[in-house]
C-alpha positions in Angstrom: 5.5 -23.4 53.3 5.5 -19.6 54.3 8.5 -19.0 52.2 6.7 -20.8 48.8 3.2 -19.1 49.6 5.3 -15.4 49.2 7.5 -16.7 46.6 4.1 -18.0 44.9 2.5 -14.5 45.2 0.0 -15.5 47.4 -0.5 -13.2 50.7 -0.3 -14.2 54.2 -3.1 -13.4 56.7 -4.8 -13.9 59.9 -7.1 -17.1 59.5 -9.9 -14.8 60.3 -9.5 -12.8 56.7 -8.1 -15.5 54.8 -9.9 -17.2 52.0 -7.7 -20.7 52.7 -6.8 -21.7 55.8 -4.0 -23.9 55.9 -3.3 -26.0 59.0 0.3 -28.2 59.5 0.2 -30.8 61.9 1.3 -33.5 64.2 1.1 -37.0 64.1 3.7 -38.0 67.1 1.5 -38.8 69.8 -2.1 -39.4 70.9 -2.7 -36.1 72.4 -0.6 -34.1 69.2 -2.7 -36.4 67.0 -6.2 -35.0 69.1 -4.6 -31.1 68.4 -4.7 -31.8 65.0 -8.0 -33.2 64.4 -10.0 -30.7 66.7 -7.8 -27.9 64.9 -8.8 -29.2 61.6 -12.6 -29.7 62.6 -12.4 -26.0 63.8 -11.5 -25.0 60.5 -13.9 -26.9 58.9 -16.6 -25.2 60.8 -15.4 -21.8 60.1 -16.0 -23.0 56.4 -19.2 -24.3 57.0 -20.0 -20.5 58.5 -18.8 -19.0 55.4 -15.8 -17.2 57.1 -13.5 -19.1 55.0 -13.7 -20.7 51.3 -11.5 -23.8 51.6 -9.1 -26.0 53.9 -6.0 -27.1 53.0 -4.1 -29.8 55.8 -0.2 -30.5 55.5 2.3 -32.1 57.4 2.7 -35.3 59.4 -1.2 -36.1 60.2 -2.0 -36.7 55.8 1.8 -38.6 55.4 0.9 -41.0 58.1 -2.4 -41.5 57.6 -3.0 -40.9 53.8 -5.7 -43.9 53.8 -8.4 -42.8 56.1 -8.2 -38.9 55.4 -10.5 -38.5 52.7 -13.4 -40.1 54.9 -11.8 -38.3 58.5 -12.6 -35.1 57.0 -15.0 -34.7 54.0 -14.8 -30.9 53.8 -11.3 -30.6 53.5 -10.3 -29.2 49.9 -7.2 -31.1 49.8 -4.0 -33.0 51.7 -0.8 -32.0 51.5 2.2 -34.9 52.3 6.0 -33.9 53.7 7.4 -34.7 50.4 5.2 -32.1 48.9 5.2 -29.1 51.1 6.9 -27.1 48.3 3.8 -27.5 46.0 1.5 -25.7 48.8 1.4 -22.7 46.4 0.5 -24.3 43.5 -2.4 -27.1 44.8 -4.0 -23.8 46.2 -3.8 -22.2 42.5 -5.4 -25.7 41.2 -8.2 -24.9 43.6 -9.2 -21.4 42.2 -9.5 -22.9 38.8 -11.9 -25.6 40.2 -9.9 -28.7 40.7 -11.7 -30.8 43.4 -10.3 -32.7 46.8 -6.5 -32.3 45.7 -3.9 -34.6 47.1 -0.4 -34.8 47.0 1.1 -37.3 49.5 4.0 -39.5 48.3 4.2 -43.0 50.3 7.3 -42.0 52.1 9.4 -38.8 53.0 12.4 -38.5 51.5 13.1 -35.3 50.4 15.6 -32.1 52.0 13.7 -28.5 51.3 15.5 -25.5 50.9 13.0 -22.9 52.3 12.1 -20.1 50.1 13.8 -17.1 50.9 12.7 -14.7 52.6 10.5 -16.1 54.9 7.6 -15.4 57.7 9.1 -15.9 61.1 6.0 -17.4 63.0 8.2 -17.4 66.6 7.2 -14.6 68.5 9.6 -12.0 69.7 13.5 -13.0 69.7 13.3 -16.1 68.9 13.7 -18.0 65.5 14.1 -21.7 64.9 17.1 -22.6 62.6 16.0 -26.7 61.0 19.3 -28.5 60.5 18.1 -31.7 59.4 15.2 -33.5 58.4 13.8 -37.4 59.5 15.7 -39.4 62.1 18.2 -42.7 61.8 17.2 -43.4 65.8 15.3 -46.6 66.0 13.8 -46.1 69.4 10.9 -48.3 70.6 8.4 -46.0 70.8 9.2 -43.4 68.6 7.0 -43.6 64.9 9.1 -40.0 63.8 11.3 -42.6 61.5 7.8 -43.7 60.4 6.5 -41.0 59.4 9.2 -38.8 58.3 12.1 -40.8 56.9 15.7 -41.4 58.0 18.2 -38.3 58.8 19.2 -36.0 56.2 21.2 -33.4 57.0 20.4 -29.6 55.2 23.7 -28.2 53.7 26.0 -25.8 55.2 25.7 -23.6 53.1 22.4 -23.5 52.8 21.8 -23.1 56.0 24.2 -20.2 56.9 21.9 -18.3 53.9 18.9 -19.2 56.0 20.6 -17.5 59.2 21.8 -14.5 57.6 18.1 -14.2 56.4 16.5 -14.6 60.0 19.2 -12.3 61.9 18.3 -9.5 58.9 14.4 -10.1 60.0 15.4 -8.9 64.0 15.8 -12.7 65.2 18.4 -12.5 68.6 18.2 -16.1 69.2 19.1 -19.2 66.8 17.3 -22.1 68.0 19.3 -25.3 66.1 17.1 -28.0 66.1 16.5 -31.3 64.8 15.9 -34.7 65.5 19.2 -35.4 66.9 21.0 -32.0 66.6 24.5 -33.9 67.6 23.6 -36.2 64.2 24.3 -32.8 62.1 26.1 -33.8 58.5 26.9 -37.4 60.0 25.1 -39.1 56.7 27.1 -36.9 54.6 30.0 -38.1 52.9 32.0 -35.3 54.5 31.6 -36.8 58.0 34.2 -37.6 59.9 35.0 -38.8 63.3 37.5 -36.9 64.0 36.0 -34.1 62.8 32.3 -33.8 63.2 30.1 -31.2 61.2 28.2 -29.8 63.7 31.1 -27.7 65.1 31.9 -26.5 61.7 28.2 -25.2 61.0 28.7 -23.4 64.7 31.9 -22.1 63.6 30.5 -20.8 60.0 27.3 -19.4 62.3 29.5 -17.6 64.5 30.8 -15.6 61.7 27.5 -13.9 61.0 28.0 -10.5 61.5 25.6 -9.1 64.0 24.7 -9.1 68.2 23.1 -12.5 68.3 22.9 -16.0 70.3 23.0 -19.8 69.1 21.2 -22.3 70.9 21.6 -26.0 70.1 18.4 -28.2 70.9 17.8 -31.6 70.9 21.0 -33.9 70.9 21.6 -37.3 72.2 23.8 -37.1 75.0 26.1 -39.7 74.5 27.1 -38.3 71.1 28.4 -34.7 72.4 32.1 -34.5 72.0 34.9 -32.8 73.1 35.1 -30.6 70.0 31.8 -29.4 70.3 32.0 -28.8 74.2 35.4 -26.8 73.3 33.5 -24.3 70.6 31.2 -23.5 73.5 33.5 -23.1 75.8 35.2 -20.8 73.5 32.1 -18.9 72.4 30.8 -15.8 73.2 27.8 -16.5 70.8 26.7 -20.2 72.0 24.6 -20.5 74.9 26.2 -23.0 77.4 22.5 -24.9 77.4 22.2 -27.8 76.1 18.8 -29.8 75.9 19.8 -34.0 76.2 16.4 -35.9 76.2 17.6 -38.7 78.8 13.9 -40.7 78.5 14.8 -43.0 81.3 17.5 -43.4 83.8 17.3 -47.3 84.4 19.3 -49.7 82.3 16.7 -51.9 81.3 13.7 -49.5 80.5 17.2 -47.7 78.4 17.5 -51.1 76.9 13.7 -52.1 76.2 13.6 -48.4 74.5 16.3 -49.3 72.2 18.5 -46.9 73.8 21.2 -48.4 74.9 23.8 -46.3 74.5 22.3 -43.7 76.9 22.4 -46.1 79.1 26.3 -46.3 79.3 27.7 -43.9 82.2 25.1 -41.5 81.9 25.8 -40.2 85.3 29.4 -39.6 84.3 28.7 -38.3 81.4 26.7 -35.7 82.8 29.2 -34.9 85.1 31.7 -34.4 82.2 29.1 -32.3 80.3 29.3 -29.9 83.4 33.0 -29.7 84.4 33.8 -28.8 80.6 31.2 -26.0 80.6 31.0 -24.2 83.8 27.6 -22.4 83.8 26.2 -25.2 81.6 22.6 -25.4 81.7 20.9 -28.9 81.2 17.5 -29.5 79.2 16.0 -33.3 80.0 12.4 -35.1 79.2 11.7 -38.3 80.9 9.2 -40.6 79.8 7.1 -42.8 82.4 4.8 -45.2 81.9 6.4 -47.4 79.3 5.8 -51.1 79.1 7.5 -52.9 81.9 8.3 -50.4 83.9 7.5 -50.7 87.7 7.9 -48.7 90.4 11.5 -49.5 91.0 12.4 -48.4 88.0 10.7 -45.4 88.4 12.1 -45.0 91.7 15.1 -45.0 90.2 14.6 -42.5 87.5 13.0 -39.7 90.7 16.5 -40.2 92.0 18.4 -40.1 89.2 16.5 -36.7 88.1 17.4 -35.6 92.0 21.2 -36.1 92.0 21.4 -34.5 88.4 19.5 -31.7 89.6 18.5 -30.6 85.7 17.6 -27.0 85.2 14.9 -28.1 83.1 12.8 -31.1 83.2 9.7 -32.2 80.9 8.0 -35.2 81.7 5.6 -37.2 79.5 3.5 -40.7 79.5 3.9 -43.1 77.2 1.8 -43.3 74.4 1.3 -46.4 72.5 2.0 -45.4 68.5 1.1 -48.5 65.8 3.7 -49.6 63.8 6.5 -49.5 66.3 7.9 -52.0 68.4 6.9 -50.9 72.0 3.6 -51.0 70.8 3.7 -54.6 70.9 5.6 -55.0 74.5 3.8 -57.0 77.2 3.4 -54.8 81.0 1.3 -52.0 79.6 1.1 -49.4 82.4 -2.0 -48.2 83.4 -2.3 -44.5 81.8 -3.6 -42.8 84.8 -1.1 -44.4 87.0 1.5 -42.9 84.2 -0.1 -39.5 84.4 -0.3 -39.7 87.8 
């Protein structure tokens, strides 16, 4: 949205000195979901106060709950849905000519952007965040991300080696690949192949950026990492050996009741593998407690399993019940403070 504001002609400020404020947001979970509102609400205020003419809210909050929005927030100028990001520029040029409470949210997210180029980088220092793909084709229980913003479509090559030359040129040192499922890169292209996944080749076409910079590749299933990939970082001398492999759960049937049973097959082993192919390899996890059915031997189970792994880095979260998905509807709800607890 940056990219289109610029490109647009518009000019990029502090919310303090701008005359629209425009907020993206979360609709994941409960406590991204209470982010958003009180963000929004805050913005509303500074409207109210004169410090700011109109608000504009995008992202995953209007797509999933397009309905209700007009009544959550009555001062909001207008809503912007994932399929219409690109059109930020031009809604906000509808509202200096007087068009009221604009909305643009198509009933499902489909699309693949292209960002405008060049860009703002909003990551501070180093760091820059390289989106590979869009939406997920995961089905897992509790996850409304396949809800709310469509199945996963990869971003070309191509494209996306533009977007890279583009950050490096801006001072980025780090290229954070992420995605859904990173591991899933260019697998619902027709240029997929088994034996010859796409992800490797993007890391391969990265790699031949000119320039003093690292790749870091986050969020990837850990069943799907295979040998070619683990042999390109092994090779490297421009991929991190980190890789961040949300586990959820350690026990076979929480694994199952997630709808993630395939990282329930040898995980142990193949963490081990993971390890002896890439001496040095650091190891990203997130566990989630407190889904339905699980007791305390299956947590047991997952504090031992996180103990023998010994993970370098380990985020923890509780379950939170999301409508329209199927662990929303499991019997054994756990109580939440005994989750956060």
């Amino acid at each position: 949205m940056a990219g289109q504001l610029l490109a647009d002609g518009l000019t990029m400020v502090s919310p303090e000195n701008a005359d629209v404020v425009v907020v993206n947001t979360c609709a994941f979970i409960g406590p991204a979901r209470t982010e958003s509102r009180e963000t929004v609400q805050s913005v509303c205020a500074m409207k109210r106060e004169g410090r700011c003419q109109a608000v504009f809210v995008a992202g995953c909050y209007p797509q999933r709950y397009r309905k209700t929005l007009k009544r959550e927030f009555p001062e909001v100028d207008g809503f912007i849905g994932l399929d219409a990001l690109d059109r930020i520029g031009d809604l906000i040029r509808q509202w200096q000519k007087g068009k009221p409470r604009l909305t643009d949210i198509p009933p499902s997210s489909h699309r693949l952007f292209e960002p405008a180029l060049p860009g703002l980088r909003f990551a501070q220092g180093p760091y820059a965040y390289l989106k590979i793909a869009e939406g997920c084709h995961h089905r897992c229980a509790f996850c409304a991300i396949p809800l709310i913003r469509g199945d996963y479509r990869s971003r070309s090559l191509a494209h996306l080696v533009k977007e890279a030359e583009a950050l490096i040129a801006t001072g980025a040192r780090e290229l954070n690949l992420i995605s859904q499922d990173s591991m899933a890169y260019g697998r619902d292209t027709v240029e997929h192949d088994e034996t010859n996944p796409l992800l490797p080749a993007l890391l391969t076409e990265l790699e031949g950026i000119a320039g003093d910079f690292w790749i870091r590749i986050l969020y990837g299933s850990v069943h799907m990492i295979g040998n070619t990939l683990l042999n390109i970082m092994r090779d490297s001398a421009k991929i991190c050996r980190y890789l961040d492999v949300p586990i959820q759960h350690s026990h076979p049937e929480i694994l199952r009741a997630m709808g993630r049973s395939a990282s329930a097959r040898d995980l142990p082993g193949v963490i081990a593998r993971l390890r002896a192919s890439l001496p040095g390899l650091a190891l990203r996890t997130t566990c989630m407690v407190g889904f339905p059915g699980e007791t305390d031997t299956h947590f047991r189970h997952l504090l031992r399993f996180v103990q023998e792994m010994a993970f370098d880095h380990l985020g923890v979260f509780v379950y939170s019940p999301e409508a329209g998905t199927p662990a929303a509807r499991l019997p054994g709800r756990v109580d939440s403070i005994l989750a956060e607890e």
